[in-house]
Structures are given as structure tokens and as C-alpha cells.
N, C-alpha and C positions, 0 to 999 in steps of 0.2 A: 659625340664619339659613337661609333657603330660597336654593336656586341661582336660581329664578326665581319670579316671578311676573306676573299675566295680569288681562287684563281682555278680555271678553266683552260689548257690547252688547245685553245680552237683548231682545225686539224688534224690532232694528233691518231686518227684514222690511219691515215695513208704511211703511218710509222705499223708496219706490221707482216710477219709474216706467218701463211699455212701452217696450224698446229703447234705454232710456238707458246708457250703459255705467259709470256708477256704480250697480251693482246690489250686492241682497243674495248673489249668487254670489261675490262678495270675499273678504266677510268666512267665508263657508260653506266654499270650497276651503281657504281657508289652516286652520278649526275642522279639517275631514277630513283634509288632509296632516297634522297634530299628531296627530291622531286614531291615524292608521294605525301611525306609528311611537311609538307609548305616549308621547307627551308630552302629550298634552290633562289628563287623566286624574290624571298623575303631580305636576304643580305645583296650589298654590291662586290662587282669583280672589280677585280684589277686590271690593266693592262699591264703589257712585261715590259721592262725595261732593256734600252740596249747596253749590255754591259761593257764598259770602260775597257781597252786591252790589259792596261795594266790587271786591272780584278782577274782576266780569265788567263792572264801569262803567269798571275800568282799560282793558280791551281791546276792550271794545264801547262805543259811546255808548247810553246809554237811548233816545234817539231812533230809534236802529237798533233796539236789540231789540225795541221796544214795534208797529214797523212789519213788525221780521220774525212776530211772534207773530200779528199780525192775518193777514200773509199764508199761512202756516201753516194758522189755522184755515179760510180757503177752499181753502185744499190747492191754490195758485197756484205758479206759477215767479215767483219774484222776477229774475231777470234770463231773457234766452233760453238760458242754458247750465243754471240753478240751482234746480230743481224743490223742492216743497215737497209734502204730505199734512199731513191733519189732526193725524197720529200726530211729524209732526217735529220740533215744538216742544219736546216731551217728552224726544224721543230724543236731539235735540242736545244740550240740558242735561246728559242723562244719560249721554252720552257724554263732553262733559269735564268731566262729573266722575269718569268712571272714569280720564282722565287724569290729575287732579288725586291721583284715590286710589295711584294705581300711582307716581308721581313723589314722593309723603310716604310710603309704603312704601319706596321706596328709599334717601331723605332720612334715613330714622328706622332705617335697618338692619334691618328687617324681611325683606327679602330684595337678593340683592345685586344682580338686574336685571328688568328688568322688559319688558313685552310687553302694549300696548293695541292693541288691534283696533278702535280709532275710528273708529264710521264716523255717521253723515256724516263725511267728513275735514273739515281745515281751514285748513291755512293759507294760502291763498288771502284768505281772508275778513278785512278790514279793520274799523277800528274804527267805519267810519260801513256797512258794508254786507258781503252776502252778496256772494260771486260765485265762478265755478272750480269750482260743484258743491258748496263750502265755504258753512258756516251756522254756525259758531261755530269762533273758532281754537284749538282743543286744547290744543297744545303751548305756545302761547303763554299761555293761561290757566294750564297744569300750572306753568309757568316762574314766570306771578302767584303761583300762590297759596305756592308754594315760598319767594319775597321775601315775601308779606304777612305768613305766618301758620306760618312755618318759620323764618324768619332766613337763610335764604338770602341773601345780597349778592354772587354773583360766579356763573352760570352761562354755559356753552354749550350750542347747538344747534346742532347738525349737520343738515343740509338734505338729502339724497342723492335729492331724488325727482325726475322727471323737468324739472319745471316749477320755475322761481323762487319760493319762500314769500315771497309781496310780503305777505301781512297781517304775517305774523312780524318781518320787517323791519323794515314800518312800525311795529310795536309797539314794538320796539327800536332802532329807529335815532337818538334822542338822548338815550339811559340807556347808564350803566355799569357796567349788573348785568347784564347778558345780552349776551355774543359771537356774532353772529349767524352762521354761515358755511353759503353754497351752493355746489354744484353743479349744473348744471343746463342743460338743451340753450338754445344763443343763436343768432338770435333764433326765439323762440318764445312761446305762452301764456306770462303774460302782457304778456311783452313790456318786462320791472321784470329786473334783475338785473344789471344795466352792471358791468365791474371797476372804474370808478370811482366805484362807489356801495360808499361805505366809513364813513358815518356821519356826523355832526356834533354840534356843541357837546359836551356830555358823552359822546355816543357817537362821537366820533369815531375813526377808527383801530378800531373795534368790531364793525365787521359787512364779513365778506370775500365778495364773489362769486368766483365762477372759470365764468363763462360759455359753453359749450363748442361748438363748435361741430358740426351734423348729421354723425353717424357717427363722432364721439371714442368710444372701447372702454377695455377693460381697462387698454391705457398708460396711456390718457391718465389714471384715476383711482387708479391706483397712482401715480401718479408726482405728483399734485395730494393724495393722502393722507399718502405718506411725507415728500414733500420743501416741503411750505408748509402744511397743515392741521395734521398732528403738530406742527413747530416752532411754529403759533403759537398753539398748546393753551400748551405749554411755556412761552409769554413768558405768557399770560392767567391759567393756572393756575386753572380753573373748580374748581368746588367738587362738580358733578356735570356726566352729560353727558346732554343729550336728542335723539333721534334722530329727526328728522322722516324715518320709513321708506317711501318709495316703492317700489316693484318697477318702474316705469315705465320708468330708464332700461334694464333689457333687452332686447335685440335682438330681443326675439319682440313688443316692443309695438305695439299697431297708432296710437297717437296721437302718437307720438314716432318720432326716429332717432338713439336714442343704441345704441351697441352695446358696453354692462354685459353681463357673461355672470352668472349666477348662484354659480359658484363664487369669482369674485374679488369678488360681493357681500359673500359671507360674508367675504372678507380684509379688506375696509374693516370689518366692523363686528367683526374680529378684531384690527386695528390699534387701534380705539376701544377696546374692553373693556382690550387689553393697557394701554393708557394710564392709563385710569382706574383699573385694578388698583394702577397705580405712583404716580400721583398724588391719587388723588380718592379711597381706599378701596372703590374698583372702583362705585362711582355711579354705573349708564347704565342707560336705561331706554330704549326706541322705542316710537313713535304712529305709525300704518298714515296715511299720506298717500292718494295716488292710485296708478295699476296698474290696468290693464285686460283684460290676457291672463290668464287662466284659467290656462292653463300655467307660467306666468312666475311666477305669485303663489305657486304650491305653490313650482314650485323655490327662487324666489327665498327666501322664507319659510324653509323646511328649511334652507337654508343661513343664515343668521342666527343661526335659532335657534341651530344645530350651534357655529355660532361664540360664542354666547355662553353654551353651556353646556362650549366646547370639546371638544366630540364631532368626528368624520369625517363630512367631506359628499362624495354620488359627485353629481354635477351629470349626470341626466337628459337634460338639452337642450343640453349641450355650446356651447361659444364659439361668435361668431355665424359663419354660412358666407359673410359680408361680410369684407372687407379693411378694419382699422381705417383711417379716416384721418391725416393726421399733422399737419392745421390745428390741431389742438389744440398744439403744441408752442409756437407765435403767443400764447397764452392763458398756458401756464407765463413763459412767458419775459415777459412783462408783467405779471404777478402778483409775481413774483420784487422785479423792479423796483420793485416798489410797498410788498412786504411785508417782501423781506429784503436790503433796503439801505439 
């Protein structure tokens, strides 16, 4: 069994436009920071899988995709925020289905984690439309095709990026095969992640926010990982873990103000790994959400990785030179309430 494995958007270049800060420089610093420190090189990729219609009819409507393929091919922005090229159609497909590949490689014991550089990202992206930059939801398809076409019946996803995954949510929020849980700056893009949006009907009690308020740091997600995320892995008992990986909320981002340092990144996805080592037969896999500091992306990145091959990470950019706030304490103490009483 491999310690890791990866997945590469071949192309996804030609997905891009002038000044947009979802650029192909993303995906390219995080290839070079691997690079440098011999981990590119060292693990195998995937190839993406083609997804089955039913997998992508579960999470997108045909009406959607048949509207976003037209707008694709005039290489339009489907919303003001959510550009498209001729070349996008192709790349988003192919991109989840490298997520899809990288979460059945993990599923199938092929390797024991895995590492998708999804880009277009997506979980933003709802079943009736693009939006957030998002054009097809990754994670939330790699999650489908795991239930359709794996047997999978019980998964988690972990949210850590800077923004609310409202597609993901909404894909999940009244099924009981996916635990949906975020973190994430309140109020902000998109403006979806309330603590009491907690699921219904079959999904009820199934999907946890923890909404955090401008300039929550390090406490605040140590202390939302150890003390409410961990326990309610424990009561769910997923089957595997998928990592919606943002670099976003670091303190060096310029779209956000959450102040994540890069080395207590790596501790949250150090807590995960340890989890799933104990429970799941170490099943975690992460998909590149959003992040837009150049900076932030290596460090952040490096440290993950570190963390889930269990290597040493030195944190370059050091904790933020802002004073955490302590509004977030409002947010545990209400969470608590909610989940562990």
C-alpha cells in the first residue's frame, strides 16, 4: 500500500482568466513546493475516472450541466464571480473525476491517503448551478460515486476552507450517508453556514456548522477540532474521511480574516489522520478547495502534507502578527449546546 497518493489536473492551465484570483498559479505553487522537498516525484497519480451519469445527475441536475456546457463552449462567466473558457467543460469533468479516482483508491486500499489538486474547485456549486468560482462539486461527487459504485453508506467531510461549502451541504443535508461538517468565517461568502443549520428529515442532526467569527486563529480551531469535531466523528463513526482543503483561512489571505497559521493547519489534518488511523483504517483523502495567497498555499500545503505522511513541518510564515480574537468562544459555547448535550 502507498503512504500517499495524488491527483494532478493535467491542463487545467487553459481554465483561467486575466486577474481573476482563481488562477492556474494554485495549483502550480502547491506542484513546486512538493517538488522542491522530493514529494512530487516520490508518490503515484491517479488517472480521473469517467463518472457514471447517474453519480453526476445525483449532484447536479441535467438542466444545470446541459446550461453550463453551452456556456463553457462560448467561454462566458456563468455568474459575475464564475468564469468559464472553451477548455472548462472538459477540465471540470476531469477534475472530479480525479476526485472520484483518488477517494476509490483510498476506499479500495490502494493507498492509505490521498491528495487531489481540484481545480476548478467546488464546493460552492449547487445542484441546480455554478457559482463561488465552483463548476462542478468534487468532493461531493467523490462522496457519490463512493455510495453508488463502492458501498460506501456512512461517510464524513470535513470542510476547513475559508468559505461555507453550501453546494456540499446542500447535497447532503437530507441523507444519512454523509456527515457534513464546517468551519468557516461568519458572516461572509456565501452567506449559508448558520449553527443552526444542522440537517433534516434523514439528515438531521447530520451536517455541523461552527461559523466563526472575523479574526477567530489557532484557539479557536483547535479547540472546535479537539473538543466538538473529534467527539462527533466518534458518535458518526464514518467509514472514511474527505477533506474539503482550503488554505484560505490563513492569516496571510487577502479574501478572508480568519487567522489559521499554517502549522496548526497541519494539526487539524493531524488530528483527522490520527482519527482515521483508529477508526476508519486510516481513510482520508483531501480536495484543494479555494486559497489565494501564493504564500499561504506552499506553506499551508507543506504542512498537511507533513502531517499526513507524519513528517516535521518548520512553518515559514509563522502565526499571524494579529491578536487572535476571542468572539469565537460565543460560537464553541453554542455548538456545545447544540451537539454535546
Amino acid at each position: 500500500m502507498e503512504n500517499l497518493i495524488l491527483f494532478y489536473p493535467e491542463g487545467h492551465q487553459a481554465h483561467a482568466e486575466p486577474g481573476h484570483p482563481e488562477r492556474p498559479q494554485r495549483v502550480e505553487t502547491i506542484r513546486s513546493a512538493m517538488q522542491e522537498v522530493g514529494w512530487w516525484k516520490q508518490f503515484p497519480q491517479v488517472n480521473p475516472i469517467q463518472l457514471p451519469s447517474n453519480v453526476l445527475h445525483t449532484i447536479h441536475s441535467p438542466t444545470y450541466l446541459d446550461i453550463l456546457q453551452r456556456v463553457c463552449v462560448r467561454g462566458e462567466h456563468y455568474d459575475a464571480d464564475t468564469y468559464t473558457t472553451p477548455a472548462s467543460w472538459d477540465l471540470a469533468h476531469n477534475t472530479a473525476g480525479g476526485a472520484a479516482a483518488i477517494a476509490q483508491a483510498i476506499w479500495q486500499g490502494r493507498s492509505q491517503r490521498g491528495f487531489a489538486l481540484t481545480r476548478p474547485p467546488g464546493h460552492h456549486a449547487i445542484h441546480s448551478a455554478a457559482m463561488g468560482f465552483c463548476l462542478l462539486n468534487n468532493v461531493a461527487l467523490a462522496a457519490e460515486f463512493l455510495i453508488q459504485q463502492e458501498g460506501a453508506h456512512r461517510l464524513a467531510i470535513v470542510d476547513l476552507d475559508l468559505h461555507h461549502g453550501n453546494g456540499t451541504q446542500e447535497a447532503f443535508y437530507q441523507r444519512k450517508d454523509v456527515f457534513y461538517i464546517s468551519t468557516h468565517q461568519y458572516p461572509h461568502y456565501p452567506g449559508t453556514g448558520k449553527i443552526d443549520e444542522i440537517g433534516s428529515g434523514a439528515g438531521e442532526g447530520l451536517t455541523a456548522n461552527f461559523p466563526l467569527p472575523p479574526f477567530s486563529g489557532d484557539n479557536a480551531f483547535r479547540t472546535i477540532m479537539d473538543e466538538i469535531i473529534l467527539p462527533l466523528l466518534d458518535r458518526y463513526n464514518p467509514q472514511m474521511i474527505l477533506v474539503s482543503y482550503g488554505f484560505d483561512p490563513h492569516w496571510n489571505e487577502p479574501l478572508g480574516n480568519l487567522q489559521l497559521s499554517a502549522v496548526v493547519y497541519g494539526e487539524l489534518i493531524t488530528r483527522l489522520t490520527g482519527w482515521a488511523d483508529q477508526h476508519c483504517d486510516g481513510r482520508i483523502s483531501l480536495f484543494l478547495e479555494g486559497g489565494y495567497d501564493l504564500q499561504a498555499a506552499k506553506a499551508c500545503t507543506l504542512s498537511v502534507i507533513a502531517a499526513i505522511l507524519g513528517e516535521t513541518f518548520h512553518d515559514p510564515l509563522g502565526r499571524s502578527p494579529r491578536p487572535e480574537a476571542s468572539t469565537w468562544q460565543s460560537v464553541v459555547r453554542r455548538a456545545k449546546e447544540i451537539w454535546l448535550t
